[in-house]
C-alpha positions in Angstrom: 0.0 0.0 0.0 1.0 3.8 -0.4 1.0 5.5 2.5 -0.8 8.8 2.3 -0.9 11.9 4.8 -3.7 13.4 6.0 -3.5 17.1 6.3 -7.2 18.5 8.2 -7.9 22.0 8.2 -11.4 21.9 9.9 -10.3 24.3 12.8 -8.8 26.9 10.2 -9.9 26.7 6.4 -13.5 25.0 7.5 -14.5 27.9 10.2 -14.9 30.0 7.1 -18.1 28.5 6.2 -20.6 30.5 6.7 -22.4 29.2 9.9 -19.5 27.6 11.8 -17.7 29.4 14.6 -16.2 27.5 17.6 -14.6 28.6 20.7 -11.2 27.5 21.7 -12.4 24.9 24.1 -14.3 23.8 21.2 -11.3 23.3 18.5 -9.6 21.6 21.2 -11.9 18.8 21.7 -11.7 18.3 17.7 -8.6 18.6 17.8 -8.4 15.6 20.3 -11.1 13.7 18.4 -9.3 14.0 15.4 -6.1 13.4 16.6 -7.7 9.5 17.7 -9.2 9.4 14.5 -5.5 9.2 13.3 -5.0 12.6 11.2 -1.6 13.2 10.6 -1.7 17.1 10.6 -4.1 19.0 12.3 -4.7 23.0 11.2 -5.3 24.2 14.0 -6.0 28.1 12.4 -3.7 31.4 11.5 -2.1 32.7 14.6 -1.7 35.4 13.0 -4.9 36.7 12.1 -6.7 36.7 15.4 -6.3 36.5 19.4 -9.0 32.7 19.0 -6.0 31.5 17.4 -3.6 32.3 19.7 -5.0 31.0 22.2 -5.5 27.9 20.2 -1.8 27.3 20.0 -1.2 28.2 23.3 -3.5 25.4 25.1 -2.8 23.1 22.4 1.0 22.9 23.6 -1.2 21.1 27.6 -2.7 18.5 25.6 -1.2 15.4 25.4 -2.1 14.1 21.4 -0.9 10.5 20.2 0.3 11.3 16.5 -1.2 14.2 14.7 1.5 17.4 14.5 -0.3 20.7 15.1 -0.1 23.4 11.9 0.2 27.1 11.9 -0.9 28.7 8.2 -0.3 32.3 7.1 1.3 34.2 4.2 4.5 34.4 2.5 6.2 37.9 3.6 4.9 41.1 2.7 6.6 43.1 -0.4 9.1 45.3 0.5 10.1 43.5 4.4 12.3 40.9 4.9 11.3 37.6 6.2 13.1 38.3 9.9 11.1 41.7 9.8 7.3 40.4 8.9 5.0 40.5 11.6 3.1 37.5 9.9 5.9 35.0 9.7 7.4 35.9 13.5 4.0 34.9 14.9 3.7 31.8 13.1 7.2 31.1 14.9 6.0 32.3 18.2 2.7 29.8 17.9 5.4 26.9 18.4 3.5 24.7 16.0 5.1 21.2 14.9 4.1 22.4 11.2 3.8 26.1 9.4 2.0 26.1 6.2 2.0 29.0 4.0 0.5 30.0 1.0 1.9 32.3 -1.8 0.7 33.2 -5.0 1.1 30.9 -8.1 -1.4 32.8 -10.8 0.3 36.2 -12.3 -3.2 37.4 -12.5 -2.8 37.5 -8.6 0.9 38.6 -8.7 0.1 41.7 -10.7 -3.3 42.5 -9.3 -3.7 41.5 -5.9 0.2 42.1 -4.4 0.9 44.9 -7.1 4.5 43.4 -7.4 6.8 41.7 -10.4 6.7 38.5 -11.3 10.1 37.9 -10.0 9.6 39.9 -6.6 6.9 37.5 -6.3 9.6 34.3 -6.7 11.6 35.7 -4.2 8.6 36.3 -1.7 8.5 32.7 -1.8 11.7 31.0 -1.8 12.9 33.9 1.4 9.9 33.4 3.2 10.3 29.5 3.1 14.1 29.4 3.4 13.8 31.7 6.4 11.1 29.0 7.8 12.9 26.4 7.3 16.2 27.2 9.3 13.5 27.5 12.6 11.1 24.7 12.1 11.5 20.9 10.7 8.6 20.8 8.4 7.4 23.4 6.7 4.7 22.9 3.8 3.7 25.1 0.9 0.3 25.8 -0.4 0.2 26.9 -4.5 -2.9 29.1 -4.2 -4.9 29.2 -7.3 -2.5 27.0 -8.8 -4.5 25.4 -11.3 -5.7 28.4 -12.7 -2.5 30.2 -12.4 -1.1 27.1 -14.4 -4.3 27.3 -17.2 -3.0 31.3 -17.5 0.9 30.4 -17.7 2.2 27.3 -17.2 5.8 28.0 -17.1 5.5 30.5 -14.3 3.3 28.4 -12.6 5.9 25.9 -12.4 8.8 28.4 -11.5 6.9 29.7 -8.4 6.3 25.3 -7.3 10.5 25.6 -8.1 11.0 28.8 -5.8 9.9 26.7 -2.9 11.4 23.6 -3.5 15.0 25.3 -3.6 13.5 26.4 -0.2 13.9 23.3 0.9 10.0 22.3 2.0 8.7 19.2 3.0 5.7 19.1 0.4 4.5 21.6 -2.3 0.6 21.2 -2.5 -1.7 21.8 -5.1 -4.5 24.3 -4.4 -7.7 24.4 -6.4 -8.5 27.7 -4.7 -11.6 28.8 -6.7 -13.0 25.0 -6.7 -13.3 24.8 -10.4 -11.3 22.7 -12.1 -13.3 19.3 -13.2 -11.2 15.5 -12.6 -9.9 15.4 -16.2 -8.1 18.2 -16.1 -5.9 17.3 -13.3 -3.8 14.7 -14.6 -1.8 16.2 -17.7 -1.5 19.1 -15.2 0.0 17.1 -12.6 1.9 14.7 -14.8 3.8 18.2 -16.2 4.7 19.1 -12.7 5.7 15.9 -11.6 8.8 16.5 -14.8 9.8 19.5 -13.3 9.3 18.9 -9.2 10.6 16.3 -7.0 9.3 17.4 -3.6 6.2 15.4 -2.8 3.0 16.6 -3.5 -0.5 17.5 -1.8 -3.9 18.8 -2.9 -5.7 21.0 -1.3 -9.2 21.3 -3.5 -12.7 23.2 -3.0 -16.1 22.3 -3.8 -17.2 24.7 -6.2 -18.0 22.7 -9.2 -18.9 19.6 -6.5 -15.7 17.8 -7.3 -13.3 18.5 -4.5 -13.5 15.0 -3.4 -13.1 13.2 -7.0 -10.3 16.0 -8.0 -8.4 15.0 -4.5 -8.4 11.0 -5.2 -7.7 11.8 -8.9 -4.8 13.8 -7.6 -3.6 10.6 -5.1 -3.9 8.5 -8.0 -1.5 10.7 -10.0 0.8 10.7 -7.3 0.2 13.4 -4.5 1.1 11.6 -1.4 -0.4 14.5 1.1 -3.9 15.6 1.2 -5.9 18.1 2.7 -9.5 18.8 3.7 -11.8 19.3 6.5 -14.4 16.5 8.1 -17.9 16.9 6.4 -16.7 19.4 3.5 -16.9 22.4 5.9 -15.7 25.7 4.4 -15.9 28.9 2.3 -18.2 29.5 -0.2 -19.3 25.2 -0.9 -16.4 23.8 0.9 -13.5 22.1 1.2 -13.2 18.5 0.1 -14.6 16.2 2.6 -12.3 14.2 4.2 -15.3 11.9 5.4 -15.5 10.6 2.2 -12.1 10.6 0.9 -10.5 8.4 3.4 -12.4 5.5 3.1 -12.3 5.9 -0.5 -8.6 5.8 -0.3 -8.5 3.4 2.2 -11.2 0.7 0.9 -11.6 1.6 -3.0 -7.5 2.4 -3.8 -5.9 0.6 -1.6 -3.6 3.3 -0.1 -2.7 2.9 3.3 -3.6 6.1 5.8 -5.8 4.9 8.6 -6.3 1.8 10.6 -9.0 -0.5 10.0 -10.0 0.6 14.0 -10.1 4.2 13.8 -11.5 4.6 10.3 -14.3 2.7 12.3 -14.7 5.9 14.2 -15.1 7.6 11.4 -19.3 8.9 11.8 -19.0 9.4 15.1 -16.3 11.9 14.3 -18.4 13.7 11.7 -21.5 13.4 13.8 -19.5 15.2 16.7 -18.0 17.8 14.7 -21.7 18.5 13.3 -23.0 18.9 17.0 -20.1 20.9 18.3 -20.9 23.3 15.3 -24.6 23.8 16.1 -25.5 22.2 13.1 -27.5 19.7 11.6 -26.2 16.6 10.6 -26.6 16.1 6.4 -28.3 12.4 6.9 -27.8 12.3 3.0 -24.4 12.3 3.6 -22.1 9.3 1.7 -20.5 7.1 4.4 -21.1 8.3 7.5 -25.0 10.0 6.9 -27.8 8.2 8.6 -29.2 7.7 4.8 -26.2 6.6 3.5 -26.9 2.3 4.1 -30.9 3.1 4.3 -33.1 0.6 2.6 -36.9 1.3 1.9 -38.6 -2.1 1.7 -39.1 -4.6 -1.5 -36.6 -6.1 -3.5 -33.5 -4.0 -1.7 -34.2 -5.3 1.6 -34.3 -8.9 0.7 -31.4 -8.6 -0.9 -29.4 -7.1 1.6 -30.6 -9.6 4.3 -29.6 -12.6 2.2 -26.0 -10.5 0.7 -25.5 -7.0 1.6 -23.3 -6.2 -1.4 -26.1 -6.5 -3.4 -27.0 -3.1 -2.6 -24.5 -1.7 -0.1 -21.3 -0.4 -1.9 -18.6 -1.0 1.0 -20.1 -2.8 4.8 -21.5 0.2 6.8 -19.5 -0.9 9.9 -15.8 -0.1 8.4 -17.2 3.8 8.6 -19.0 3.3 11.9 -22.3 3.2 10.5 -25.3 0.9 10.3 -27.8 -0.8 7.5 -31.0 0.6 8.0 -34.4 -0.9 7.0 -37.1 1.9 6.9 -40.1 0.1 5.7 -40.0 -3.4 6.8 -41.0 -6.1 8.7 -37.5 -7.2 9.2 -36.6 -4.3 11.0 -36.9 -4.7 15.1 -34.2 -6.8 16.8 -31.9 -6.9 13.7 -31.8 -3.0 14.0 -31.6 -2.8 17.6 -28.7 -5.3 17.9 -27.0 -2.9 15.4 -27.6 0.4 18.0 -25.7 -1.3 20.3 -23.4 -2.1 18.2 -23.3 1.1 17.1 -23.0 3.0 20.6 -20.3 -0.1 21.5 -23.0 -1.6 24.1 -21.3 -5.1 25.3 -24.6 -6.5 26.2 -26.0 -9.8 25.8 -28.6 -10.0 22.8 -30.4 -12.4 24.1 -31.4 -10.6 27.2 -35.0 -9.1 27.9 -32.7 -6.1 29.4 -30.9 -5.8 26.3 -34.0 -5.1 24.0 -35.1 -2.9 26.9 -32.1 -0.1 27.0 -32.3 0.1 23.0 -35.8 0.4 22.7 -35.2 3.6 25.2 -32.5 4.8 23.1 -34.7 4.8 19.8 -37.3 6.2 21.9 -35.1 9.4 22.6 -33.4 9.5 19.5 -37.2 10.2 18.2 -37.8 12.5 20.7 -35.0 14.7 19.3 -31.4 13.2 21.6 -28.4 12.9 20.4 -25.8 11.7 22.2 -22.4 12.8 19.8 -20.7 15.5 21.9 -22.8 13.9 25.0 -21.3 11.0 25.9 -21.8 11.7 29.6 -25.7 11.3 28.9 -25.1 8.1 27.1 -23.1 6.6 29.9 -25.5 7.9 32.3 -28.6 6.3 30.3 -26.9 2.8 30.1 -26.0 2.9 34.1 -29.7 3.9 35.1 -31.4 1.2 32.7 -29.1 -1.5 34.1 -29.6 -0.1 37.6 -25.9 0.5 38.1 -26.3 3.9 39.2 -26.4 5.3 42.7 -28.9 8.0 43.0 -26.7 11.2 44.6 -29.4 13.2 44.7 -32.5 13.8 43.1 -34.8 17.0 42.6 -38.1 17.4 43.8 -38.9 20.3 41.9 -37.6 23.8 40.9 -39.3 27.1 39.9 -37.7 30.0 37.7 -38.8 33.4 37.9 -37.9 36.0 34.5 -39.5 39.8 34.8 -38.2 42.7 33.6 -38.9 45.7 36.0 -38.3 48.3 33.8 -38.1 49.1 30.1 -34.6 49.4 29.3 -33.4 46.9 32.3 -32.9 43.4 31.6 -34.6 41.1 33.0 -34.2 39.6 36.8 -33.6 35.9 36.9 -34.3 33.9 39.5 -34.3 30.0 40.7 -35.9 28.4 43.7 -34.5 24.5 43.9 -35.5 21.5 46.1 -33.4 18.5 45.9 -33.3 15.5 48.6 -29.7 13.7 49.4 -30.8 10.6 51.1 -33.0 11.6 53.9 -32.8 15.3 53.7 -33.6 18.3 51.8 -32.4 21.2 51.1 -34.5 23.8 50.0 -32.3 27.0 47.9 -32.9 30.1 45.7 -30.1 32.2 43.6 -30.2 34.4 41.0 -28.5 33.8 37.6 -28.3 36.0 34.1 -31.4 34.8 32.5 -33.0 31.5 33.8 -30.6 29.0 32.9 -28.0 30.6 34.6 -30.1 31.0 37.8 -31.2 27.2 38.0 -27.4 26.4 37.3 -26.8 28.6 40.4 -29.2 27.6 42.2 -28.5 23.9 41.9 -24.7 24.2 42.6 -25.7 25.8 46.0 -27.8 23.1 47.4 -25.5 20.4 45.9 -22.4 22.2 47.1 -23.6 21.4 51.0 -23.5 18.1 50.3 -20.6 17.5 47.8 -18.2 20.0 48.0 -16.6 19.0 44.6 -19.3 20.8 43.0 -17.1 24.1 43.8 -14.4 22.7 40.8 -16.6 22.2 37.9 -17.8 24.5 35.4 -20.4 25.1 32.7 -17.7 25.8 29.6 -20.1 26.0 26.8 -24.1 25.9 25.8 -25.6 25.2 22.8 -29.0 25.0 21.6 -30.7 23.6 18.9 -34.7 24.0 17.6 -36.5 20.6 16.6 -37.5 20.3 13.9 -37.5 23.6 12.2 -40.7 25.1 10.9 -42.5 25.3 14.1 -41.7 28.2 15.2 -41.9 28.9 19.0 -44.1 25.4 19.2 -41.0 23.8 18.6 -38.8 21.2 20.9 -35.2 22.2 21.9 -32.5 20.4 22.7 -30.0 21.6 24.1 -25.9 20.8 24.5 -23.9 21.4 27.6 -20.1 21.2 28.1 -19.5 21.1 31.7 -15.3 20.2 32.8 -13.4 20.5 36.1 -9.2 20.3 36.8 -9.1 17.0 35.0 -11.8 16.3 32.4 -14.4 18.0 30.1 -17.7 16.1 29.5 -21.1 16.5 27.5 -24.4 16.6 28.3 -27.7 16.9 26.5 -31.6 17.3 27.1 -34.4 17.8 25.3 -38.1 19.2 25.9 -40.7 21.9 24.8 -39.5 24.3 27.1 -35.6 25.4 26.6 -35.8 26.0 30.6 -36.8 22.1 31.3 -34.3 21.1 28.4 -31.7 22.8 30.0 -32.6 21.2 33.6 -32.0 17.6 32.4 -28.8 18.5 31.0 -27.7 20.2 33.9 -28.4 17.5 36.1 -26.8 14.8 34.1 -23.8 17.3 34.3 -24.0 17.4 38.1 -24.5 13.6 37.9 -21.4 13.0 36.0 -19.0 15.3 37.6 -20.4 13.0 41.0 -19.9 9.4 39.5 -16.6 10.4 38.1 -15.4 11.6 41.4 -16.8 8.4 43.0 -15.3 6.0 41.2 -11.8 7.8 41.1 -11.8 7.4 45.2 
């Protein structure tokens, strides 16, 4: 097999979609998921460009990942500076990143243009720049923006910028389909000619603009690029970026070129499905591989088939993604799909036990009601323990009661929580104030539970999300809602669902509480 890098830019190049923004405790967790996943290089955003990066880099450096190498991307160095005076290239530096990535112009449309500078300038912009990287960090990689067009417009300059930075001495030159529109048959004369001229290895880097950033990427593999890049679930500008979810296991299981494990390309939905939820968004179910459509069958002839030979209509087994057949219309569905939620959620349970049937048919139950349990796996583990009856009850809640007025017109409103909870034989009856409800039932529980279990005093709500069900119903409609609770040693999710975004918010608050309780039990 060929061995074949993968370079994910989800936390840099796929926050520029229009409707994805994360916080920095956010790109972390990817990071971490991704990193597990088995990504070689992780983007982890342009230090440079903003203080979210920054601090990106900076935490980064605490976390303890297995394989991936962290990447820093900017710019080659201004016109008229020199590489040890360019603001730009001294941060990427300071980031301390494994990896720096830059990009420089390849098209002389863009030389003339966009940096107003010669063509030659332009050559030495890049070949400084990357020798000056070079002497301070082992690998350095270089991005030829808009290099397909620039080579349609003029080949042989196109080529002499790939040449400025391989005298630089990089570690890979890639191949950028910036504007996302050149079509599969177009790349392979192009490449072939570079290949005459450049020895470095090379990458692609392709957008979706014509819908063929995936096809141009393998094409590009099968003409020899040995690095490619992309962000999970196509997130990006404009269309996006090629979609790494369905490239790997197309390199993987269709072209036989070696770049995950059999084990963590198994992983592979549950990554996309957490990246999906930690971006507010809604999972594409349509989505090849790892969508909950992608292995759905509808009755008739396909479900026979697949029961007797699942090739018949299944083009690789849904499991090697992580995912599941699915029979929508059917009197075979029932235990067969059940047996496959658990295998699914990695459930080690007998499937011949009454119990067994039990704790999925619950699961279904909530999936229905609008739950999902990617980026709240402390719900899921919590669910599992109370079916089997493995869970000691720490506390539980009699009631609560939130009060939200506004006293006067330009004032915001006054929050405030009134709690009962009982911890074995006594209760403890508490009110606080919060700002808004949520906050003030947060509060108001952390103060009753903090006379019990001190503990309470380390954790903290990091992040809330929340998410309208289904959409078209206006106010009527059920919310669930996301909660990222952590303390000194762990972070952990947390999700509920109801009518009433106060009540949906309770149950994942309390789940929080429980979590942060069972964790600290079982560590004594």
């Amino acid at each position: 097999m060929t061995a074949i890098r993968l370079y994910d830019t989800t936390l840099r190049d796929g926050t520029q979609a229009e409707e994805v923004s994360y916080l920095v405790e956010d790109k972390i967790r990817i990071a971490e998921r991704l990193d597990a996943l088995g990504i070689h290089y992780i983007e982890g955003g342009w230090p440079g460009s903003n203080p979210k990066d920054i601090s990106f880099f900076r935490d980064i450096r605490k976390v303890a990942l297995k394989q991936t190498k962290i990447a820093a991307f900017g710019s080659t160095r201004r016109a008229r500076t020199t590489p040890d005076k360019d603001n730009n290239l001294r941060t990427l530096i300071q980031a301390e990143p494994d990896v720096i990535t830059i990009f420089g112009k390849t098209w002389d449309f863009h030389v003339r243009e966009a940096l107003r500078i010669s063509l030659d300038e332009n050559l030495e912009l890049i070949n400084d720049s990357l020798v000056y990287l070079k002497q301070r960090v082992d690998e350095v990689f270089y991005d030829a923006e808009h290099f397909f067009d620039g080579y349609k417009a003029n080949p042989e300059y196109a080529i002499k910028t790939l040449q400025a930075a391989e005298q630089a001495g990089v570690d890979c030159i890639v191949l950028c389909d910036t504007n996302g529109g050149t079509l599969p048959f177009e790349l392979p004369p192009i490449i072939d000619e570079v290949r005459k001229h450049i020895t470095t290895p090379l990458g692609i880097h392709a957008h979706n603009d014509s819908e063929c950033a995936v096809a141009n990427s393998l094409v590009a593999v099968d003409c020899g690029c040995v690095h490619v890049q992309g962000t999970i679930n196509g997130f990006g500008e404009r269309c996006g970026n090629a979609n790494l979810c369905s490239i790997v296991p197309s390199l993987l299981l269709k072209m036989g070129k070696e770049c995950l494990t059999d084990e963590q390309l198994a992983s592979l939905r549950e990554v996309s499905r957490f990246v999906y939820e930690l971006a507010n968004l809604v999972p594409n179910k349509h989505q090849p591989f790892v969508g909950n459509s992608a292995f759905a069958h509808k009755g008739g002839v396909h479900v026979s088939a697949i029961q007797r030979h699942p090739e018949t209509y299944e083009h690789i087994r849904p499991e090697r993604v992580g995912n599941v057949s699915r029979v929508l219309v059917s009197d075979l569905s029932g235990r067969s799909n059940i047996l496959a939620k658990a295998e699914q959620f990695n459930i080690k349970l007998d499937s011949k036990d009454p119990l067994t049937v039990e704790i999925l048919e619950r699961l279904k139950e909530l999936e229905n009601q609008g739950y999902q349990f990617e980026g709240a796996e402390a719900s899921f583990d919590l669910l599992m323990r109370r079916a089997l009856g493995t869970l000691r009850p720490f506390f539980s809640v009699v009631g609560f009661r939130v009060i939200d007025s506004k006293r006067e017109g330009e004032e915001k409103p006054f929050s405030e929580a009134t709690v009962q909870i009982k911890v074995g034989g006594h209760v403890e009856h508490t009110a606080a104030e919060g700002n808004g409800p949520v906050n003030a039932l947060d509060h108001a529980l952390r103060k009753a539970l903090e006379n019990f279990y001190p503990q309470i005093k380390e954790m903290q709500l990091l992040d809330y999300k929340v998410r309208v069900l289904p959409a078209g119903r206006g106010t009527a409609s059920v919310t669930r809602v996301l909660i990222e609770s952590g303390d000194r040693t762990m972070r952990w999710g947390t999700v509920g669902v109801s009518d009433n975004i106060v009540d949906a918010s309770y149950y994942a608050l309390v789940d929080a509480f429980f979590y942060k309780l069972l964790k600290d039990s079982e560590a004594s």
